[in-house]
N, C-alpha and C positions, 0 to 999 in steps of 0.2 A: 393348583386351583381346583382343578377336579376331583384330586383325589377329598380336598375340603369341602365341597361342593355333596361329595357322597355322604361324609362324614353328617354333614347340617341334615341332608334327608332321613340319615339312620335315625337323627337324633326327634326331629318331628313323628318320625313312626312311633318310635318309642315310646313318648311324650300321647301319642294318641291310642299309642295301644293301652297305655298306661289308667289311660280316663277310663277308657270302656270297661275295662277292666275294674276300675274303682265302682263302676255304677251297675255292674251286678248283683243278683239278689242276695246273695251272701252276705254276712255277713263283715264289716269291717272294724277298722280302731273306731271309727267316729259313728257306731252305730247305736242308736238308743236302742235302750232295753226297757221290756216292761212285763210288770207282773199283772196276773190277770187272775182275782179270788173270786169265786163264788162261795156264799155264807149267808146265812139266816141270821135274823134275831128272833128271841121267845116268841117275844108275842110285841105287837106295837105300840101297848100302853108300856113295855120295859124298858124303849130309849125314842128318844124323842128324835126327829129331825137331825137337831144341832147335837144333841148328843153321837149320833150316827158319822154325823161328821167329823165331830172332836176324836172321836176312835179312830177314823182312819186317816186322819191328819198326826195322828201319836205314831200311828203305826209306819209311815211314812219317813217321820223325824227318825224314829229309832233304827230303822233301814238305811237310811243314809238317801232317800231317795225324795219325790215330791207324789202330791195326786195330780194323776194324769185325768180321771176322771169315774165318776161313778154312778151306774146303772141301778135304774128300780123297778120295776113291774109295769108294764101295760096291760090296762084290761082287753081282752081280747075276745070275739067271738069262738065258741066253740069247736065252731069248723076250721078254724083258721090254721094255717100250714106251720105253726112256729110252734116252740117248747119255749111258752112262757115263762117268767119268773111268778111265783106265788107272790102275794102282798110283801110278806115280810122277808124275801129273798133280796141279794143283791151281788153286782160285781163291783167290785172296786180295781183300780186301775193306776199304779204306782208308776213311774218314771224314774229309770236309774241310768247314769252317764254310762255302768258298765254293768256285766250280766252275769251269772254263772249260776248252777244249780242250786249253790247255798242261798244265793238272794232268793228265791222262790223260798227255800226249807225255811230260813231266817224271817222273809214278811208271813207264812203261814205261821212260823211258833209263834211271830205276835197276835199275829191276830186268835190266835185258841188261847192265848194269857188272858182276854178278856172273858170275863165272866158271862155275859151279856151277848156273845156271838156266838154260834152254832153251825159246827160243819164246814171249818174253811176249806177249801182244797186249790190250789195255787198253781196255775200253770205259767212259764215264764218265757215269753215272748221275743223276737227282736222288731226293730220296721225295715221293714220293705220297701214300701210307699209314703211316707206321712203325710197326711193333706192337710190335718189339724194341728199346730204342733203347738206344746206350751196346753194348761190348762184347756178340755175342749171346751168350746164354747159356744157350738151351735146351738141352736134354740132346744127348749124340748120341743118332744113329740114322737116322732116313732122312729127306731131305730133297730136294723137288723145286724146283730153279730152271726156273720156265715162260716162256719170251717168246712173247709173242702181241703181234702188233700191230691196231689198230683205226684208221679212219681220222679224225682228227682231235676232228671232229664230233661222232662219235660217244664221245668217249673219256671224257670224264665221265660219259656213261651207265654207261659200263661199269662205271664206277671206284666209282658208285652202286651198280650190282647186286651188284658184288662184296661191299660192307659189309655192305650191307642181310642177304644172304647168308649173312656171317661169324657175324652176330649170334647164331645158333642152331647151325651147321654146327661151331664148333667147339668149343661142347660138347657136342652131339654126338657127335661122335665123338672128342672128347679130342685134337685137333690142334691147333697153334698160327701163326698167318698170323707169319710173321719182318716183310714186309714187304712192299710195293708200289712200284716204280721206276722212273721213265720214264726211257729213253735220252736224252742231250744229242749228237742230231747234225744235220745239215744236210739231211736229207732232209725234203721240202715234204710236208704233208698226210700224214702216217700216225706215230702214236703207236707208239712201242715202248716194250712193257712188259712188266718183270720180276717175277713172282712169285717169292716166297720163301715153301714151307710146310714146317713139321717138323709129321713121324709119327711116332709111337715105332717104329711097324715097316713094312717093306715091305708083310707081310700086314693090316697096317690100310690102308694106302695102297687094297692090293685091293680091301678091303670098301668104299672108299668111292665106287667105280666105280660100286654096285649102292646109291645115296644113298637109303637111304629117308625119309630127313628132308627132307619137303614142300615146305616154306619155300622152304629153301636151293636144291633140287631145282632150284625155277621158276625161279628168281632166276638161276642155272649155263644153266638151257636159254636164256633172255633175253639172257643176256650172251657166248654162242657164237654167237646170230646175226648178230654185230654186227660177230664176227671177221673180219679178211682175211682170203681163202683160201690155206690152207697154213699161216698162220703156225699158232702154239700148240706149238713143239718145247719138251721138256723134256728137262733135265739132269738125273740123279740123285745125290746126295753124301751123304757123310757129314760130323761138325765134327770138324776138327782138332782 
């Protein structure tokens, strides 16, 4: 009886070391993947809207994959801390069950077969976090894509301070985390990772520089120490 008695414990350990394990930022079998274009068009009298979207709805079918979602321009004050999209700029945002460097090379060569796009360049993602999942679907309005990277090591901490963080910060202030994305590429030792948060405005964006909510506060100052120096640039967009 005892010695079965150890056997049941081994097996709960195991069974628990197993989860934790599964819920690491790595990478796993059941991890969505997503490609991430930035690309132009001519000019805006060259495709319309729906056109814009018929392209990367093709581009998508042909990949094997869905849109995950797609970014456009916010106009922005001059001063403001972000690398805007120009008008006719955009990211687009595919969704694949699985991932590897060809789906990024494969949804770029589609998207440069159109005539009509300019400059794709395709970076290929996994999630980490996903808080939007399926089509996104939060409203428009102002949304910031953050890359920051962290050295390895340290990347699950972060990926913890970050949650831990979320927990109060966005209700709070009424903002919504899109999602959390590590890069898939070849460089040794340093994590790159994408933030995705929607604001309903630019001016809440502001106010949440000056965070007065405690929690979240420590948890933000904790997980900027951790950062590599320089990274943390942000994009600012709207949804298509």
């Amino acid at each position: 009886m005892i010695t079965n008695h150890f056997k049941v414990i081994a097996i709960i350990t195991w069974l628990l070391s197993s989860h934790a394990n599964s819920q690491d930022s790595n990478s796993g079998p059941d991890t969505q993947f997503y490609t991430y274009t930035n690309f132009s068009i001519e000019t805006s009298e060259s495709m319309s809207a729906d056109d814009i979207q018929a392209a990367i709805d093709l581009v998508a079918a042909e990949a094997g994959g869905s849109v995950y979602a797609i970014w456009n321009s916010f106009g922005l004050a001059e001063d403001a801390p972000f690398n805007g999209l120009e008008e006719n700029d955009f990211i687009a945002m595919l969704s694949f069950d699985s991932g590897s460097t060809s789906t990024a090379d494969r949804v770029d060569s589609l998207f440069r077969e159109s005539t009509r796009i300019v400059g794709p360049v395709t970076k290929l993602y996994h999630a980490v976090d996903l808080r939007v999942s399926g089509p996104v679907s939060t409203p428009k309005g102002f949304y910031v894509h953050r890359d920051e990277h962290y050295p390895v090591d340290a990347m699950n901490t972060a990926v913890s301070l970050s949650q831990r963080a979320w927990t109060t910060w966005e209700d709070y202030w009424q903002v919504k985390v899109v999602g959390l994305f590590r890069q898939v590429d070849d460089e040794q030792g340093v994590a790159k990772l994408n933030r995705i948060v929607w604001y309903p405005s630019y001016e809440v964006w502001q106010s949440t520089r000056n965070n007065t909510d405690a929690q979240s506060r420590d948890r933000f100052r904790e997980r900027r120490q951790l950062l590599i120096e320089g990274s943390g640039v942000a994009v600012a967009t709207n949804r298509f």
